[in-house]
C-alpha positions in Angstrom: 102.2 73.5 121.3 106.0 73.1 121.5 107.9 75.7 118.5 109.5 71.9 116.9 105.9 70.4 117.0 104.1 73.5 115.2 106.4 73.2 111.9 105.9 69.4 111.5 102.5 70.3 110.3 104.4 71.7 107.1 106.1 69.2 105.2 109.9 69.9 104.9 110.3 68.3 101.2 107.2 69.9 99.9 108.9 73.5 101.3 112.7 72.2 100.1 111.2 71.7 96.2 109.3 74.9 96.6 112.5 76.7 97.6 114.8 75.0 94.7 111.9 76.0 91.9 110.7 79.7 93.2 113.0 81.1 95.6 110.3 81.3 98.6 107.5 79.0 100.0 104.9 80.2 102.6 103.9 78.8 106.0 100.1 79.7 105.8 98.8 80.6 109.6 102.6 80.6 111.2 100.7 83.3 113.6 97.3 82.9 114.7 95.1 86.1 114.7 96.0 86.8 118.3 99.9 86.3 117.9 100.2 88.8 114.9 98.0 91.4 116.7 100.4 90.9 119.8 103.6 91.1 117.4 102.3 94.5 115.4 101.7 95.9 118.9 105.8 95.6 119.3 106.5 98.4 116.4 107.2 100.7 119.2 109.6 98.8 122.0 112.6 98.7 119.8 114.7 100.7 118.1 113.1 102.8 114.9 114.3 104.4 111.8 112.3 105.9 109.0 112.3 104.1 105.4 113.7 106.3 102.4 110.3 105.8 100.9 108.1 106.4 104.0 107.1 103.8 106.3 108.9 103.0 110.3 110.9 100.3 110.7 111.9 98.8 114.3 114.8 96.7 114.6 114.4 93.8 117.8 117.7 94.2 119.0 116.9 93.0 122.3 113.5 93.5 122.1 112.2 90.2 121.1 109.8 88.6 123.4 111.2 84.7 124.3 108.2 83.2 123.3 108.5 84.6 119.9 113.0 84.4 119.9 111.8 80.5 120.8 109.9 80.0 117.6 112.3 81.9 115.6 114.9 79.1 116.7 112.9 76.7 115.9 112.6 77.9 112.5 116.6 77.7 112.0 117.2 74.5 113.3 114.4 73.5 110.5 115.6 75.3 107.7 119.7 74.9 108.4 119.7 71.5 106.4 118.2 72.9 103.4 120.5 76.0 103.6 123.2 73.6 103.8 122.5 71.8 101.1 122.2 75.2 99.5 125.5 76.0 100.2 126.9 72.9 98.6 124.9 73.4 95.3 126.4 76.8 95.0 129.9 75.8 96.0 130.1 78.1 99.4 132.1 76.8 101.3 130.3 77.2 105.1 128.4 75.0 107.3 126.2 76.2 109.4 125.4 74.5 112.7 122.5 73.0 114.1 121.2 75.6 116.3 121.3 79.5 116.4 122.9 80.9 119.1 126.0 78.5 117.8 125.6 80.3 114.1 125.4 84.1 115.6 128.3 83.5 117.8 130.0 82.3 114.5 128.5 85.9 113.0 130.6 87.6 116.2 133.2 86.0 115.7 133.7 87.6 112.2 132.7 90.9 113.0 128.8 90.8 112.6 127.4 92.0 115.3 124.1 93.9 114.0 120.9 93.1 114.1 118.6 93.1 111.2 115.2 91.7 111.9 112.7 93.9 112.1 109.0 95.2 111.8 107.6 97.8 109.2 105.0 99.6 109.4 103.7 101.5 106.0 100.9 103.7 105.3 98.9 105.0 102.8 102.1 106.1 99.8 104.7 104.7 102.0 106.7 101.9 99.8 110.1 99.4 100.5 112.1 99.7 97.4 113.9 96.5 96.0 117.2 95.1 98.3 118.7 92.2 99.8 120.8 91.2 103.0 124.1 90.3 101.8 126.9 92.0 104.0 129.1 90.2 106.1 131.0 86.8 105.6 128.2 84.6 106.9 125.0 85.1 104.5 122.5 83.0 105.4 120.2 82.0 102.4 117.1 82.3 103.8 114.9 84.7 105.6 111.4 84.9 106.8 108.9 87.7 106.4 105.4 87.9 107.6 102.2 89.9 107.4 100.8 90.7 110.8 97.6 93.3 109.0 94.5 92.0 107.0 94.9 92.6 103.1 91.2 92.2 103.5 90.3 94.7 105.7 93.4 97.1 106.9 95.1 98.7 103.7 94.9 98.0 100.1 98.1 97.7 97.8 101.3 96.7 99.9 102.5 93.3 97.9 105.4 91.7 98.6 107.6 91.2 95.8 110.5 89.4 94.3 113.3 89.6 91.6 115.3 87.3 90.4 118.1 87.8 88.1 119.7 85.0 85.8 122.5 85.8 83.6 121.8 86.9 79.9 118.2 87.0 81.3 115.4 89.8 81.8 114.5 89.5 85.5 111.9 87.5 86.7 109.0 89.2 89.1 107.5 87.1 91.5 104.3 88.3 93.9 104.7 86.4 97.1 100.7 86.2 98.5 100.5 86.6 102.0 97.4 86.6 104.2 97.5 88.0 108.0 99.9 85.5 110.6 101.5 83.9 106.9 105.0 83.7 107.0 107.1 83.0 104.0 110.7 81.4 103.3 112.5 83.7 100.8 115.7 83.3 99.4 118.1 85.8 101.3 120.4 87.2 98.3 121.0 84.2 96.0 119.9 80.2 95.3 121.3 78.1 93.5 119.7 77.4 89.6 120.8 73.7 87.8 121.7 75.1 84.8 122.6 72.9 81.4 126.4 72.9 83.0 125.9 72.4 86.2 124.9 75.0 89.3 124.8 78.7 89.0 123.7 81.3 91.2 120.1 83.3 90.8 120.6 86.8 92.3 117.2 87.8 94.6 116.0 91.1 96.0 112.6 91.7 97.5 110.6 94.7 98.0 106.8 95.3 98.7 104.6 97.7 96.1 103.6 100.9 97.4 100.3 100.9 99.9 97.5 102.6 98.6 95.3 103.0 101.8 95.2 101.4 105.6 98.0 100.9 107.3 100.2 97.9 106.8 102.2 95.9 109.4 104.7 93.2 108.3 108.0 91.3 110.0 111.2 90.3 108.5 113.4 87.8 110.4 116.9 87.7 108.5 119.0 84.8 111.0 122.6 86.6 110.0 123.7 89.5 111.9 125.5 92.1 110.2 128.6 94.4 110.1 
């Protein structure tokens, strides 16, 4: 199955209002069984750094397999409308083009050169505290994460989870529920809120709850590079 033809079985309005009213919408089975237990087995071929609250984290760099850059392309031509349209609500003024290589050359071009996706692996007490991937000129307003291990059978604890903070407002948790090969749309940093005057901008951060046995494997693809 071609990358384009595996995301017309998820209906782009359905994911668009999903987006505009929670901040994140999940792609149930993105990754078959196979495919996640192929990606987890990448934690070692790039580049790894250690979490301040425990757990290994490897950065693609280069790394990325095609078949898997492919689909990750795929994605971005899909979700550049809706971050465009994002943009506009929030009155950023960027466009971003059709297709990625065309946005990270923009990235380059302003000095964002780094590259943030990654996998994570945390065990038993290891934890990813609250943050979001904002640096740089070119922010764009969604990511993906994944969960390549069984909540069922491979570790316990280990949700992912979601702020969001509103002006004059307490902030709003959000448990994003992910099974093994899901994948789910989260806002990057910010998304825009209709408000009784008009637009104003939600700020988001993400985290996932401390593990409390097994071993966890999950992926985040963030499209922006960094400084």
């Amino acid at each position: 199955m071609k990358n384009d033809d595996m995301l017309e079985r998820f209906d782009v309005q359905s994911i668009s209002a999903q987006l505009d009213a929670e901040a994140f919408a999940v792609l149930p089975g993105f990754f078959d069984a196979d495919e996640a237990r192929a990606m987890a087995t990448l934690l070692d071929a790039g580049r790894v750094t250690l979490g301040p609250d425990g757990g290994e984290f490897t950065y693609f760099d280069n790394a990325m397999p095609p078949q898997i850059m492919a689909r990750r392309d795929a994605l971005y031509r899909w979700l550049a409308p809706l971050a465009n349209r994002w943009n506009l609500l929030s009155g950023i003024d960027r466009v971003f083009p059709a297709e990625l290589d065309a946005f990270l050359e923009t990235n380059r071009s302003a000095g964002q050169h780094r590259q943030q996706s990654h996998l994570c692996r945390l065990r038993e007490g290891d934890r990813l505290g609250l943050h979001r991937h904002d640096e740089g000129e070119w922010i764009f307003p969604f990511q993906v994460v994944g969960l390549l291990s069984d909540p069922k059978r491979d570790f316990t604890g280990g949700e992912f989870v979601m702020t969001e903070q509103r002006p004059r407002m307490q902030s709003r948790p959000m448990v994003v529920p992910l099974q093994c090969g899901d994948m789910a749309i989260i806002a990057s940093a910010q998304r825009p809120i209709q408000g009784a005057h008009g637009y104003y901008r939600g700020q988001i951060k993400h985290a996932i709850s401390r593990v409390r046995s097994g071993e966890r494997v999950g992926l985040e693809w963030i499209f922006h590079l960094t400084p």
